[in-house]
C-alpha positions, 0 to 999 in steps of 0.5 A: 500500500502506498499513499497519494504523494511520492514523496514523504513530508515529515511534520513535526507537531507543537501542541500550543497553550498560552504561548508555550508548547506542551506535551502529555500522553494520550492527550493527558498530563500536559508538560512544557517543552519550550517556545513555539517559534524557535522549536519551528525555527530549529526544525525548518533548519533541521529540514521539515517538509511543513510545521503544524501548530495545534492551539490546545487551549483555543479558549477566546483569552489565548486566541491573541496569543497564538495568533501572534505565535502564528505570525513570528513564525511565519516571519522566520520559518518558510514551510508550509505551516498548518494551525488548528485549534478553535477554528470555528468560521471561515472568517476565522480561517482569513484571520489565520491566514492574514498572520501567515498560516497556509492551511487551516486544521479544524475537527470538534466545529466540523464534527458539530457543523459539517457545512463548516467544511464546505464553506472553508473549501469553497472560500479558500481552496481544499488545498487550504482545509486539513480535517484532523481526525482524533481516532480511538478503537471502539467496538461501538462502530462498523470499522472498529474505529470511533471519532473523539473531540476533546483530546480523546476523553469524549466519543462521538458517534461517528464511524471514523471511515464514515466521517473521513469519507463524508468530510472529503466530500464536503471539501477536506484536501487533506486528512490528520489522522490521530491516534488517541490509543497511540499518542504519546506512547513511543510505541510506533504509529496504528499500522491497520488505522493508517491502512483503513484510512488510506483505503477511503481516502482520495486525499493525502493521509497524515499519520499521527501518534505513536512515533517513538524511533526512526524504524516506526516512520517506514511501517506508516508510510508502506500503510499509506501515509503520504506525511508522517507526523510527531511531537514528542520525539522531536521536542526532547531532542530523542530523534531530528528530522535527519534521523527519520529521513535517513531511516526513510531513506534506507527502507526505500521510501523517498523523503525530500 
């Protein structure tokens, strides 16, 4: 299985709140690992294919904060940087884009507003509109694999095959694909998640969660991933964006 892209983008992850970037395990238990902009400024320099900025908090107080971290970034950085988080409205999707954010990330209003997605693609391109997807196993749902909002803590009713179809159909370029069950473990990404996804899906695929040494990044892509994606690892230093394309590299796979 192969994905849509012939070559492999690697993104690293900052999981943004008020200012600072944190990480936890399955979405709990939340720690500070640094500044936001020079984290981006040292993996552009290290060769990432994009950046992604999740706004975790989202509340309207750090709204300001994030979209001030958004535009020093893009002062400095010059990949394509996607920002999810608190996206509620197209109008919103304009501001983002006016402090210099290339795409857009959006999952809890697209789950409680489908139209949403149909109203950010036709206004700025699904190239623009990445749907993020936090995914758990549940035997609750035909494919075994349930949507979540919430960091993974609240299940939705949504089959997660079923909603990555329909929101493709509304407009979704691009899919962010979470696994809640592998987040922050280290443990490698959710091989059969990857494989179901790309199977329903027309757009590329990004694989996310469970990242832990450079021989988990190949499994994902031979899955289907077109973009593979991490936070923790990178952040403490345990892997750099050269490992990963090396170990790429050596399992066949092409890697910019």
């Amino acid at each position: 299985m192969i994905g849509v892209s012939v070559v492999t983008r690697i993104i690293p992850c900052l999981d943004v709140a008020a200012g600072r970037v944190v990480k936890g395990v399955n979405f709990e238990n939340l720690r500070e690992m640094g500044d936001p902009v020079e984290l981006a400024r040292s993996y552009y320099e290290q060769g990432a294919d994009e950046l992604t900025f999740l706004d975790v908090t989202a509340t309207v107080d750090e709204r300001a904060t994030m979209y001030d971290v958004v535009r020093r970034t893009a002062e400095e950085v010059f990949i394509p940087l996607t920002v999810g988080g608190g996206v509620r409205t197209a109008d919103d999707v304009a501001r983002l884009q006016g402090v210099g954010a290339d795409k857009v990330g959006v999952n809890s209003a697209a789950i409680a507003r489908p139209d949403l997605l149909g109203e950010i693609a036709d206004r700025f391109g699904a190239q623009a509109l990445v749907l993020s997807l936090d995914v758990k196993r549940s035997p609750r749902t035909d494919s075994g694999f349930v949507v979540t909002t919430h960091g993974g803590r609240t299940e939705t009713d949504l089959d997660a095959l079923a909603w990555a179809r329909e929101a493709i159909e509304r407009g979704a370029g691009e899919l962010l694909v979470n696994s809640i069950d592998a987040d922050g473990t280290r443990q490698g990404f959710d091989i059969e998640l990857i494989e179901l996804m790309r199977d329903v899906s027309a757009v590329p695929v990004i694989a996310s969660g469970g990242a832990g040494a450079p021989q988990h990044f190949g499994p994902a892509v031979r899955a289907g991933a077109d973009a593979v994606l991490a936070a923790s690892v990178f952040h403490s230093g345990q892997l750099t964006i050269a490992d990963v394309k090396r170990a790429l590299r050596a399992d066949g796979i092409e890697a910019r």
